[in-house]
py3Dmol code that shows the C-alpha trace and the ligand (Angstrom):
import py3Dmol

protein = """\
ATOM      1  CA  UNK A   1      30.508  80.832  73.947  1.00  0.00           C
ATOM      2  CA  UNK A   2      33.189  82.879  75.817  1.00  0.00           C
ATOM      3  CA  UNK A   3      32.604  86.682  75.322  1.00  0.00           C
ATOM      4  CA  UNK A   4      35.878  88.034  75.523  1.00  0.00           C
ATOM      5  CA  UNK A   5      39.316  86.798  75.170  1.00  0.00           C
ATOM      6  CA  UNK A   6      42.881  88.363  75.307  1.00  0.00           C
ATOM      7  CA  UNK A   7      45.348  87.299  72.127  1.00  0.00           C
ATOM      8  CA  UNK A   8      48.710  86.911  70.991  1.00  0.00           C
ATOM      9  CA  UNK A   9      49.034  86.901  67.308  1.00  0.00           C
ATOM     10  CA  UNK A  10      50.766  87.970  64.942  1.00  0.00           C
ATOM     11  CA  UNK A  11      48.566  90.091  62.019  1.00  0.00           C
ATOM     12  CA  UNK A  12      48.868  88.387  58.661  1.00  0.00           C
ATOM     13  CA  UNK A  13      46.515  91.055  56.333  1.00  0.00           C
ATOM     14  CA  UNK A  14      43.630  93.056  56.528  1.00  0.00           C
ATOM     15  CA  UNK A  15      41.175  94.347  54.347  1.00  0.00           C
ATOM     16  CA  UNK A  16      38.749  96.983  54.080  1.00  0.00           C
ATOM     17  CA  UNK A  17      35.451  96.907  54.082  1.00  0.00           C
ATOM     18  CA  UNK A  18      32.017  99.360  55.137  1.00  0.00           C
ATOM     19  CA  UNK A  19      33.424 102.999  55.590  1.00  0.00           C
ATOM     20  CA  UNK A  20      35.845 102.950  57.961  1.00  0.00           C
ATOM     21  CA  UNK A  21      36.363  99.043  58.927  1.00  0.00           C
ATOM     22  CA  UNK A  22      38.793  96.404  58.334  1.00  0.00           C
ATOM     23  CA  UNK A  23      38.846  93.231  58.390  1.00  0.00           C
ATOM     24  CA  UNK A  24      42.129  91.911  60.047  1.00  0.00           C
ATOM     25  CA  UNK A  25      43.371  88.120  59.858  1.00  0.00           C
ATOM     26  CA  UNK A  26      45.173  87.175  63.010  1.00  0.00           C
ATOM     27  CA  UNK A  27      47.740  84.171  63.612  1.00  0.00           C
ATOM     28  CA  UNK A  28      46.951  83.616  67.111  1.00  0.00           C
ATOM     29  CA  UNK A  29      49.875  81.740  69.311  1.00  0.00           C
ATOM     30  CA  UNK A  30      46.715  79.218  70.834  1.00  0.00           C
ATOM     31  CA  UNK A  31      43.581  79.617  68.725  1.00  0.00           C
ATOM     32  CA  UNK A  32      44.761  79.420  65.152  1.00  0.00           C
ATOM     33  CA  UNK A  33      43.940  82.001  62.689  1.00  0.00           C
ATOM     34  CA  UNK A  34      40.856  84.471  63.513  1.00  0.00           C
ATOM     35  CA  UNK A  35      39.298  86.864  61.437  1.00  0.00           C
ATOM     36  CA  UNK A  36      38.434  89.954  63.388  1.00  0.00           C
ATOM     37  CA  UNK A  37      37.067  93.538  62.738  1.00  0.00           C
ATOM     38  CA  UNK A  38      38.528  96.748  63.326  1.00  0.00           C
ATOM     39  CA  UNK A  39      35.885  99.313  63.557  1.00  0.00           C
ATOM     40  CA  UNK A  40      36.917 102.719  62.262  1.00  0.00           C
ATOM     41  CA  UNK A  41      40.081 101.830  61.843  1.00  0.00           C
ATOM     42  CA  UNK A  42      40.327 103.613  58.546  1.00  0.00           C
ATOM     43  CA  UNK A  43      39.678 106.845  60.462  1.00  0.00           C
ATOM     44  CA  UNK A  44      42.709 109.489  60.817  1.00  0.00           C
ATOM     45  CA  UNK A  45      41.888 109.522  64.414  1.00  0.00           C
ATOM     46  CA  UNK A  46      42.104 106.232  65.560  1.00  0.00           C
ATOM     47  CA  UNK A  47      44.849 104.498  67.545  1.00  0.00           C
ATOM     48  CA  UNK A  48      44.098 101.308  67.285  1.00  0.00           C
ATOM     49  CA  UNK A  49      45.335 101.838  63.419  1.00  0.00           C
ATOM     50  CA  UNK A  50      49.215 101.894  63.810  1.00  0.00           C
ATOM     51  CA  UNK A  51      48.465  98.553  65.623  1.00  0.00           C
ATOM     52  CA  UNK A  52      46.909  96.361  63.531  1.00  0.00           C
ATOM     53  CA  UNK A  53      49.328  96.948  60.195  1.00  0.00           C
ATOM     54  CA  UNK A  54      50.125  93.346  58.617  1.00  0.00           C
ATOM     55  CA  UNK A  55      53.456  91.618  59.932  1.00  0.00           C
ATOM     56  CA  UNK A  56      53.028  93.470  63.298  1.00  0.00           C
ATOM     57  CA  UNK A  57      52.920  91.317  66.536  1.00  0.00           C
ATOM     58  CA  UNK A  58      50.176  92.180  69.038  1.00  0.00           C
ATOM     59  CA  UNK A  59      48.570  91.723  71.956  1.00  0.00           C
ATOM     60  CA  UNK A  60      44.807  91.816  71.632  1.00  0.00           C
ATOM     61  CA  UNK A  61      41.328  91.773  73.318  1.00  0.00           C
ATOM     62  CA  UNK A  62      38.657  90.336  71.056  1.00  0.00           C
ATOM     63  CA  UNK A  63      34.663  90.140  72.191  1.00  0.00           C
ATOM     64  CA  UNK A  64      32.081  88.770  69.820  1.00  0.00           C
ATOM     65  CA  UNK A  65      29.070  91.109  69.423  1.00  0.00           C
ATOM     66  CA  UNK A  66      25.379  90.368  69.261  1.00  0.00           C
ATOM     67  CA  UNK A  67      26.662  88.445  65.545  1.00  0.00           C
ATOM     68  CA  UNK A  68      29.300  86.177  66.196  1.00  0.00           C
ATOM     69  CA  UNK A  69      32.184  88.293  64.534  1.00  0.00           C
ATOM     70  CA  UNK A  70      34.798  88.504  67.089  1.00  0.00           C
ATOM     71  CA  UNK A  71      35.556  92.615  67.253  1.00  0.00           C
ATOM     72  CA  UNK A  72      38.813  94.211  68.294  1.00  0.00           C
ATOM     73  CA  UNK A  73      38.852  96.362  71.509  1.00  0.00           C
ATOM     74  CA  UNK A  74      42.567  97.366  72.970  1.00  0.00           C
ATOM     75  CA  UNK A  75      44.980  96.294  70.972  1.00  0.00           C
ATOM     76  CA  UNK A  76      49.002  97.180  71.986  1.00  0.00           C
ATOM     77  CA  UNK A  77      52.005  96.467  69.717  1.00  0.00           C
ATOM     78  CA  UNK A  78      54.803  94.127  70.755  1.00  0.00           C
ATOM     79  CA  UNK A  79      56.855  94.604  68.411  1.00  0.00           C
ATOM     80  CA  UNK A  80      56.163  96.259  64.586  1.00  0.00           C
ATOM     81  CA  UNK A  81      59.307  95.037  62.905  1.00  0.00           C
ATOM     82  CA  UNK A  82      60.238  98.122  61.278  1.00  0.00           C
ATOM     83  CA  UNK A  83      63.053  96.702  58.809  1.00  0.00           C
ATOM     84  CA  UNK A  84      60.166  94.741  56.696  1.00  0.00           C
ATOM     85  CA  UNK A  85      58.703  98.115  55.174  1.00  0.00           C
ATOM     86  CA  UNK A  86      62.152  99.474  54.282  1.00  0.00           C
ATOM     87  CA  UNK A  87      62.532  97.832  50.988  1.00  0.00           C
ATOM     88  CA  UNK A  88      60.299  96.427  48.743  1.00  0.00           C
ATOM     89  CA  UNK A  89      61.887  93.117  48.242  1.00  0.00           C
ATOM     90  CA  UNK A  90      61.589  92.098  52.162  1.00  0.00           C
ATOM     91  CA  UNK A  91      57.799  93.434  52.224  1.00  0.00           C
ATOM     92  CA  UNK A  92      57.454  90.904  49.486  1.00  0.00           C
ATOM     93  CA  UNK A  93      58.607  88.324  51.484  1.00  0.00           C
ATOM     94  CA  UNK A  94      57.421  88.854  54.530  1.00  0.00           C
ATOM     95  CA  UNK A  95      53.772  88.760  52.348  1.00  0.00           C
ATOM     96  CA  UNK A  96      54.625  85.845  51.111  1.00  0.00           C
ATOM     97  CA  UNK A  97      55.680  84.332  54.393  1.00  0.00           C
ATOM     98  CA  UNK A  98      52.148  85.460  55.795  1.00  0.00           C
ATOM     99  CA  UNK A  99      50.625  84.181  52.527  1.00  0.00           C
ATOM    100  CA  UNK A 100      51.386  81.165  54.007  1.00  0.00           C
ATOM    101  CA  UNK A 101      50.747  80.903  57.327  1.00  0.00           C
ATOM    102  CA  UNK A 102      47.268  81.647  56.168  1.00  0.00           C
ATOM    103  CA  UNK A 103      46.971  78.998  53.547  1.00  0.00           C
ATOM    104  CA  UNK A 104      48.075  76.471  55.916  1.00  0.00           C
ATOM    105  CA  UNK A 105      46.120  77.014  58.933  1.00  0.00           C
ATOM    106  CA  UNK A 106      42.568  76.832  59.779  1.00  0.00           C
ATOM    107  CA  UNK A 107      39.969  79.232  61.062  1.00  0.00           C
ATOM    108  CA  UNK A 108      40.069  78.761  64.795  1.00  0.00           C
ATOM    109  CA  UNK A 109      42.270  75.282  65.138  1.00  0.00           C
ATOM    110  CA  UNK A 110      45.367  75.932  67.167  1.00  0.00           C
ATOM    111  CA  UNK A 111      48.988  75.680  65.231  1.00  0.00           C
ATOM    112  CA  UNK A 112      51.254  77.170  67.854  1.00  0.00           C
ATOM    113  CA  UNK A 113      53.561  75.896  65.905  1.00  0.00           C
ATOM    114  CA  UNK A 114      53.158  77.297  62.913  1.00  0.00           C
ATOM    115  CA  UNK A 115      52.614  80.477  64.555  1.00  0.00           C
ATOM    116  CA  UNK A 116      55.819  80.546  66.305  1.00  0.00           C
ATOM    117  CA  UNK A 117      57.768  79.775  63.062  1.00  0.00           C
ATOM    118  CA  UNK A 118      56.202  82.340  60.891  1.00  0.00           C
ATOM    119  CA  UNK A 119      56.633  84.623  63.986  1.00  0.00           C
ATOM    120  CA  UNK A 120      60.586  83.670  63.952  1.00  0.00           C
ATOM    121  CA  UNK A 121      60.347  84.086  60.028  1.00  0.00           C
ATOM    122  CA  UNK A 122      59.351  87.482  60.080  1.00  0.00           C
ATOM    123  CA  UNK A 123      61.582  88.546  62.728  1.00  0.00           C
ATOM    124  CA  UNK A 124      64.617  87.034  61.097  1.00  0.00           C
ATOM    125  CA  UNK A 125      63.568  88.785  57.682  1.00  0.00           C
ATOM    126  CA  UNK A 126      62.638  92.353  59.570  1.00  0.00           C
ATOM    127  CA  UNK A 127      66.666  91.841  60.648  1.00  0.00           C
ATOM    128  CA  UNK A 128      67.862  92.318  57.332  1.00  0.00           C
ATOM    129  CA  UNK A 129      70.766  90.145  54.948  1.00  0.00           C
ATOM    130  CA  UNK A 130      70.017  86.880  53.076  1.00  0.00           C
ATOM    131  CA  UNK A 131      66.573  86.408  52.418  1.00  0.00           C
ATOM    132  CA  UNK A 132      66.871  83.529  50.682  1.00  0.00           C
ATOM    133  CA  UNK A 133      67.708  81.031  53.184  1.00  0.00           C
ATOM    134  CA  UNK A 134      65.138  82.526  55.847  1.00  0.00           C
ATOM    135  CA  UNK A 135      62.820  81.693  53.131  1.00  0.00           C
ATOM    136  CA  UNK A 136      63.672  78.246  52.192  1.00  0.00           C
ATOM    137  CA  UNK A 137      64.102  76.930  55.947  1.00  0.00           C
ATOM    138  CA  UNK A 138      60.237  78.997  56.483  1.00  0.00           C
ATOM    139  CA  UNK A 139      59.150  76.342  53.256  1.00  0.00           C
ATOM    140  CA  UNK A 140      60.634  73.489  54.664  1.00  0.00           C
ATOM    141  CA  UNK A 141      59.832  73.786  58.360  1.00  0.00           C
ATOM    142  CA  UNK A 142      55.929  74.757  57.156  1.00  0.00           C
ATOM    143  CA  UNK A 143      55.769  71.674  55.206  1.00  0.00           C
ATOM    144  CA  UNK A 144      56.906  69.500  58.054  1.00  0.00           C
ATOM    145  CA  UNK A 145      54.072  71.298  60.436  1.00  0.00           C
ATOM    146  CA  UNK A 146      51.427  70.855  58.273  1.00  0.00           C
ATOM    147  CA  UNK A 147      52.109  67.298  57.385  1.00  0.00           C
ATOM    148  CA  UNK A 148      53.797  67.316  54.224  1.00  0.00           C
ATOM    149  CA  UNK A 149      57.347  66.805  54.943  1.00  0.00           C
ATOM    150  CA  UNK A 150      59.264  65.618  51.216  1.00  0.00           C
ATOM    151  CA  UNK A 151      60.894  62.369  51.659  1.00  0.00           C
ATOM    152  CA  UNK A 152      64.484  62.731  50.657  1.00  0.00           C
ATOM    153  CA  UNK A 153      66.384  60.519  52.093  1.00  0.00           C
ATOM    154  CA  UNK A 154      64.430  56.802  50.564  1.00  0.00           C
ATOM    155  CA  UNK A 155      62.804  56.643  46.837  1.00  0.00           C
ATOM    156  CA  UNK A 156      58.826  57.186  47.298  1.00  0.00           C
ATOM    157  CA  UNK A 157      58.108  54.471  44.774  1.00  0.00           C
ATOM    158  CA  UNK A 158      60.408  51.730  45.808  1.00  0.00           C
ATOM    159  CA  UNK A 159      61.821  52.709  48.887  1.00  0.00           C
ATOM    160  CA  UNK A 160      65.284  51.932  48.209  1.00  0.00           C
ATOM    161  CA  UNK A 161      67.916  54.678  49.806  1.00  0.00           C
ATOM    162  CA  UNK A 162      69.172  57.639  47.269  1.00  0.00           C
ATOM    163  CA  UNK A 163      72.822  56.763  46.243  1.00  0.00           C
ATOM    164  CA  UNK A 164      74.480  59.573  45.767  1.00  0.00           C
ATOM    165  CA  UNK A 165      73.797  60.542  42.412  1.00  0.00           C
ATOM    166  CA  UNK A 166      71.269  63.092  40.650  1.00  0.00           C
ATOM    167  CA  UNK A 167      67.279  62.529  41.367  1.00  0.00           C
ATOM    168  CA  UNK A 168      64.252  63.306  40.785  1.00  0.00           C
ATOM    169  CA  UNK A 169      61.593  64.803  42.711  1.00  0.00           C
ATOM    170  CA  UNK A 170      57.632  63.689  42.664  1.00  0.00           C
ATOM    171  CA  UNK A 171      54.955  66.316  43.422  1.00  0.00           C
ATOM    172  CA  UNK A 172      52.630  63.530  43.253  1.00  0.00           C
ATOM    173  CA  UNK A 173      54.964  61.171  45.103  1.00  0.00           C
ATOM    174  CA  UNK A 174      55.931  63.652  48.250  1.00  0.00           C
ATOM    175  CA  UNK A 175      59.727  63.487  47.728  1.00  0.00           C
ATOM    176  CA  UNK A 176      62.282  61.848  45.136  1.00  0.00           C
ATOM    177  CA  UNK A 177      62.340  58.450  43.195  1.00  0.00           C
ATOM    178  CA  UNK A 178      65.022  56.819  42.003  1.00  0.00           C
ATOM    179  CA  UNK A 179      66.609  56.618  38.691  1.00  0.00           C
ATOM    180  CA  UNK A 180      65.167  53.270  38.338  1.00  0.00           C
ATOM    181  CA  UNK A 181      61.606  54.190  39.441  1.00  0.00           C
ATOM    182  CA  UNK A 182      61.138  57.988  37.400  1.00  0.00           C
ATOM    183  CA  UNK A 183      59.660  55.677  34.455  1.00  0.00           C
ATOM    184  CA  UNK A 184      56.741  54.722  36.522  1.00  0.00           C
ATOM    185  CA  UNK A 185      56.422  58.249  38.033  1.00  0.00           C
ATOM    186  CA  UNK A 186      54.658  60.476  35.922  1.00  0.00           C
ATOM    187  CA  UNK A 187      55.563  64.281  36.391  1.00  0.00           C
ATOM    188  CA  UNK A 188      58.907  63.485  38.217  1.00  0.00           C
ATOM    189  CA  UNK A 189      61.726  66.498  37.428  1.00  0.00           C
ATOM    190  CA  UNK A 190      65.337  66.240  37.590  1.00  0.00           C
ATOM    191  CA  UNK A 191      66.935  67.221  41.015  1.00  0.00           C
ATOM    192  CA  UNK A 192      70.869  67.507  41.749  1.00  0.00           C
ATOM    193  CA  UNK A 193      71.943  65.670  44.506  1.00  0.00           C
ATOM    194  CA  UNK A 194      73.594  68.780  45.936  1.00  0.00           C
ATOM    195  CA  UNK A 195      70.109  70.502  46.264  1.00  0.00           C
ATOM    196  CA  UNK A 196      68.962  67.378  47.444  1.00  0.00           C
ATOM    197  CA  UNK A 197      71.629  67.912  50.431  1.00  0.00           C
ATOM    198  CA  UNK A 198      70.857  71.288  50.887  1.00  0.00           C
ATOM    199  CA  UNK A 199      67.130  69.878  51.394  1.00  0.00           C
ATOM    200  CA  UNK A 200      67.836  67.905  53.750  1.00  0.00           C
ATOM    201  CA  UNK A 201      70.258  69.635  55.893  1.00  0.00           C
ATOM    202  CA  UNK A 202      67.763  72.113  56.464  1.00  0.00           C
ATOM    203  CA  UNK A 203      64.724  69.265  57.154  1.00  0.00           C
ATOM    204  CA  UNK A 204      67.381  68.345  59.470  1.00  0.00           C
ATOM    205  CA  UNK A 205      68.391  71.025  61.719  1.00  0.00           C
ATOM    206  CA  UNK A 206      66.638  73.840  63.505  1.00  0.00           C
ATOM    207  CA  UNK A 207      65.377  77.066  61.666  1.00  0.00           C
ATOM    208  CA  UNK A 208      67.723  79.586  63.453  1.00  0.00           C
ATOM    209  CA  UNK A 209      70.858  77.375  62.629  1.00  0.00           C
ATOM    210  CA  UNK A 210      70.006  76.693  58.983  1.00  0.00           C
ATOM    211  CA  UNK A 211      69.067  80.662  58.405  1.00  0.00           C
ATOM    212  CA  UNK A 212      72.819  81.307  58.939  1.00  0.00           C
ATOM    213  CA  UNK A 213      73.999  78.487  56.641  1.00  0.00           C
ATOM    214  CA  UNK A 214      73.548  80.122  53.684  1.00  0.00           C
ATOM    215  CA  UNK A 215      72.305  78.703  50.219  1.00  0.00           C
ATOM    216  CA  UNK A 216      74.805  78.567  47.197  1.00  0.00           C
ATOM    217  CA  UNK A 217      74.123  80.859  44.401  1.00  0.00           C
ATOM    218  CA  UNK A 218      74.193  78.088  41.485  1.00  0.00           C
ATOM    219  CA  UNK A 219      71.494  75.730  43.130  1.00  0.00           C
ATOM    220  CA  UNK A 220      68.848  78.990  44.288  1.00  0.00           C
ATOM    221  CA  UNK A 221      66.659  78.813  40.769  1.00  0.00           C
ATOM    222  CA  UNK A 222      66.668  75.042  40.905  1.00  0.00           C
ATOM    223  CA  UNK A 223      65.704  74.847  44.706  1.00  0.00           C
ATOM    224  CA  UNK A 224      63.295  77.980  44.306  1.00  0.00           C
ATOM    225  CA  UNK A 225      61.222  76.262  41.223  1.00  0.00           C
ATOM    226  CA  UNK A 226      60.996  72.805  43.343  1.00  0.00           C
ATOM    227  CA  UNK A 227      60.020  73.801  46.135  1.00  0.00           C
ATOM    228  CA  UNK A 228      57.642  76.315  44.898  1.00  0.00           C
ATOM    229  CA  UNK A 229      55.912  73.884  42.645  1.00  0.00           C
ATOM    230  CA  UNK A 230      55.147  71.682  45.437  1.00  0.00           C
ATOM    231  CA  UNK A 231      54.379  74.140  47.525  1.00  0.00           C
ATOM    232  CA  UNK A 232      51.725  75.040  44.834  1.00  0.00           C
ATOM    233  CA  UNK A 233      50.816  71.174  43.788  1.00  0.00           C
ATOM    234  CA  UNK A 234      49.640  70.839  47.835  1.00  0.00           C
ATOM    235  CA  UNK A 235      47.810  74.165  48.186  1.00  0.00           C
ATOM    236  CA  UNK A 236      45.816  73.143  44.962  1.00  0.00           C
ATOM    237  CA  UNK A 237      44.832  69.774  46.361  1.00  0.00           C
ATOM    238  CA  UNK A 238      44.028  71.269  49.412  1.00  0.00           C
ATOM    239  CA  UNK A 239      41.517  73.320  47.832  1.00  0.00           C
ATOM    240  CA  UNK A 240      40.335  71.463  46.103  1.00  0.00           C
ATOM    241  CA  UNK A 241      39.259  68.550  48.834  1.00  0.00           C
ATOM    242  CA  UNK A 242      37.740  71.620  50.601  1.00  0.00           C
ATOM    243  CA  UNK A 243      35.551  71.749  47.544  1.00  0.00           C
ATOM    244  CA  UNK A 244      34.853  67.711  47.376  1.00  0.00           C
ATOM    245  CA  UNK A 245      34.472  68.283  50.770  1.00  0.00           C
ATOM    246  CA  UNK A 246      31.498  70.885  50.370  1.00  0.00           C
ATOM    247  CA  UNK A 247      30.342  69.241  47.729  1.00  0.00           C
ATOM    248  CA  UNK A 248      29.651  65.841  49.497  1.00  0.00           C
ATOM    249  CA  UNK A 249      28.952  67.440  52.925  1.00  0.00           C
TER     250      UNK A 249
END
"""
ligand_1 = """\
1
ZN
Zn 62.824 53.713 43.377
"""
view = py3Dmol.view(width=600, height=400)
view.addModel(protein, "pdb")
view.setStyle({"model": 0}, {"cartoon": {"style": "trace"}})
view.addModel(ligand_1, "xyz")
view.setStyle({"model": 1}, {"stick": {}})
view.zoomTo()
view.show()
């Protein structure tokens, strides 16, 4: 088992624990998420502190002790993306951007990936403006990465192509179903075509692009509440095959 290795990642949350140590969770650009501690970080004299603040990207030496912890030695910012903290509403997002990352990677199992677009996310939220779209594209793209891209373009049930007309969307399914399928589909919810398009323009195109396109004001509640929900519908199952999983293994 290596000793000591030199990081790139970007730090998602810490927490506290003993009397001056943290733990810190770290998206790491090739080894996944790690869980590291800080020792006496919590101190009013320690540097590494400023460091190792969530949302801030670092570079990082890790060693594993005697235990098999990894611990943080030097650790040197890259850059601390000031603009988050400024107002509460972006520090809210950029949580629940990290919130994320974390719920959709593994200990240890590389997503550079994933790592590169919450990296992006953050940096396009620390720059201030629209939120909303930053946000939405961050959904989308994560979805994609982890294997759960909605299909939008093709009913789930039948497979027949969406006409242009309003939808419905499946948590169950992965994506929409037709008018003529929603019968058979229990727990499908209306979905207007038009945030159907706005769905798949962004599936569609790359993150930086579809930041700038903006998101009208009239579809954000609608788009917001389906996404979130399945969002929420996969982060449940995943849980709770991690349980099965225990349970059988
Ligand atoms: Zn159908």
């Amino acid at each position: 088992m290596e000793r000591s290795i030199r990081v790139q990642a970007l730090v998602l949350s810490h927490n506290n624990f003993g009397e001056a140590d943290r733990y810190i969770k770290l998206l790491t650009s090739d080894r996944g998420k790690i869980s590291a501690i800080a020792r006496g970080v919590r101190k009013l004299s320690s540097r590494k502190a400023g460091h190792l603040e969530p949302f801030t990207w670092v570079n990082a030496q890790l060693s594993r002790g005697n235990g098999s912890a990894w611990i943080i030695g030097q650790v040197s910012t890259l850059e601390s993306f000031s603009g988050l903290v400024c107002d509460l509403d972006t520090t809210c997002s950029a949580a629940y951007v990290t919130e994320l990352a974390d719920k959709f990677t593994e200990e240890e199992v590389t997503s550079r990936e994933i790592y590169q677009l919450t990296l992006e996310t953050i940096r396009q939220l620390a720059k201030g403006g629209d939120e909303f779209p930053v946000l939405k594209a961050f959904e989308l793209k994560l979805l994609d990465l982890a294997g759960y891209r909605p299909q939008l373009r093709n009913c789930v049930r039948c497979d027949a192509e969406i006409q242009p007309c309003d939808q419905y969307f499946s948590n169950a399914g992965g994506g929409v179903v037709c008018p003529g399928c929603v019968g058979k589909e229990s727990g499908a919810r209306p979905i207007s075509m038009r945030s159907l398009k706005f769905f798949r323009y962004y599936q569609r195109n790359g993150f930086r692009a579809v930041c700038q396109v903006g998101w009208p004001q009239e579809l954000r509640a609608e788009s917001d509440s389906i996404l979130g929900d399945y969002l929420t519908y996969i982060l449940e199952r995943q849980i709770n095959s991690r349980v099965f999983r225990r349970k059988i293994g």
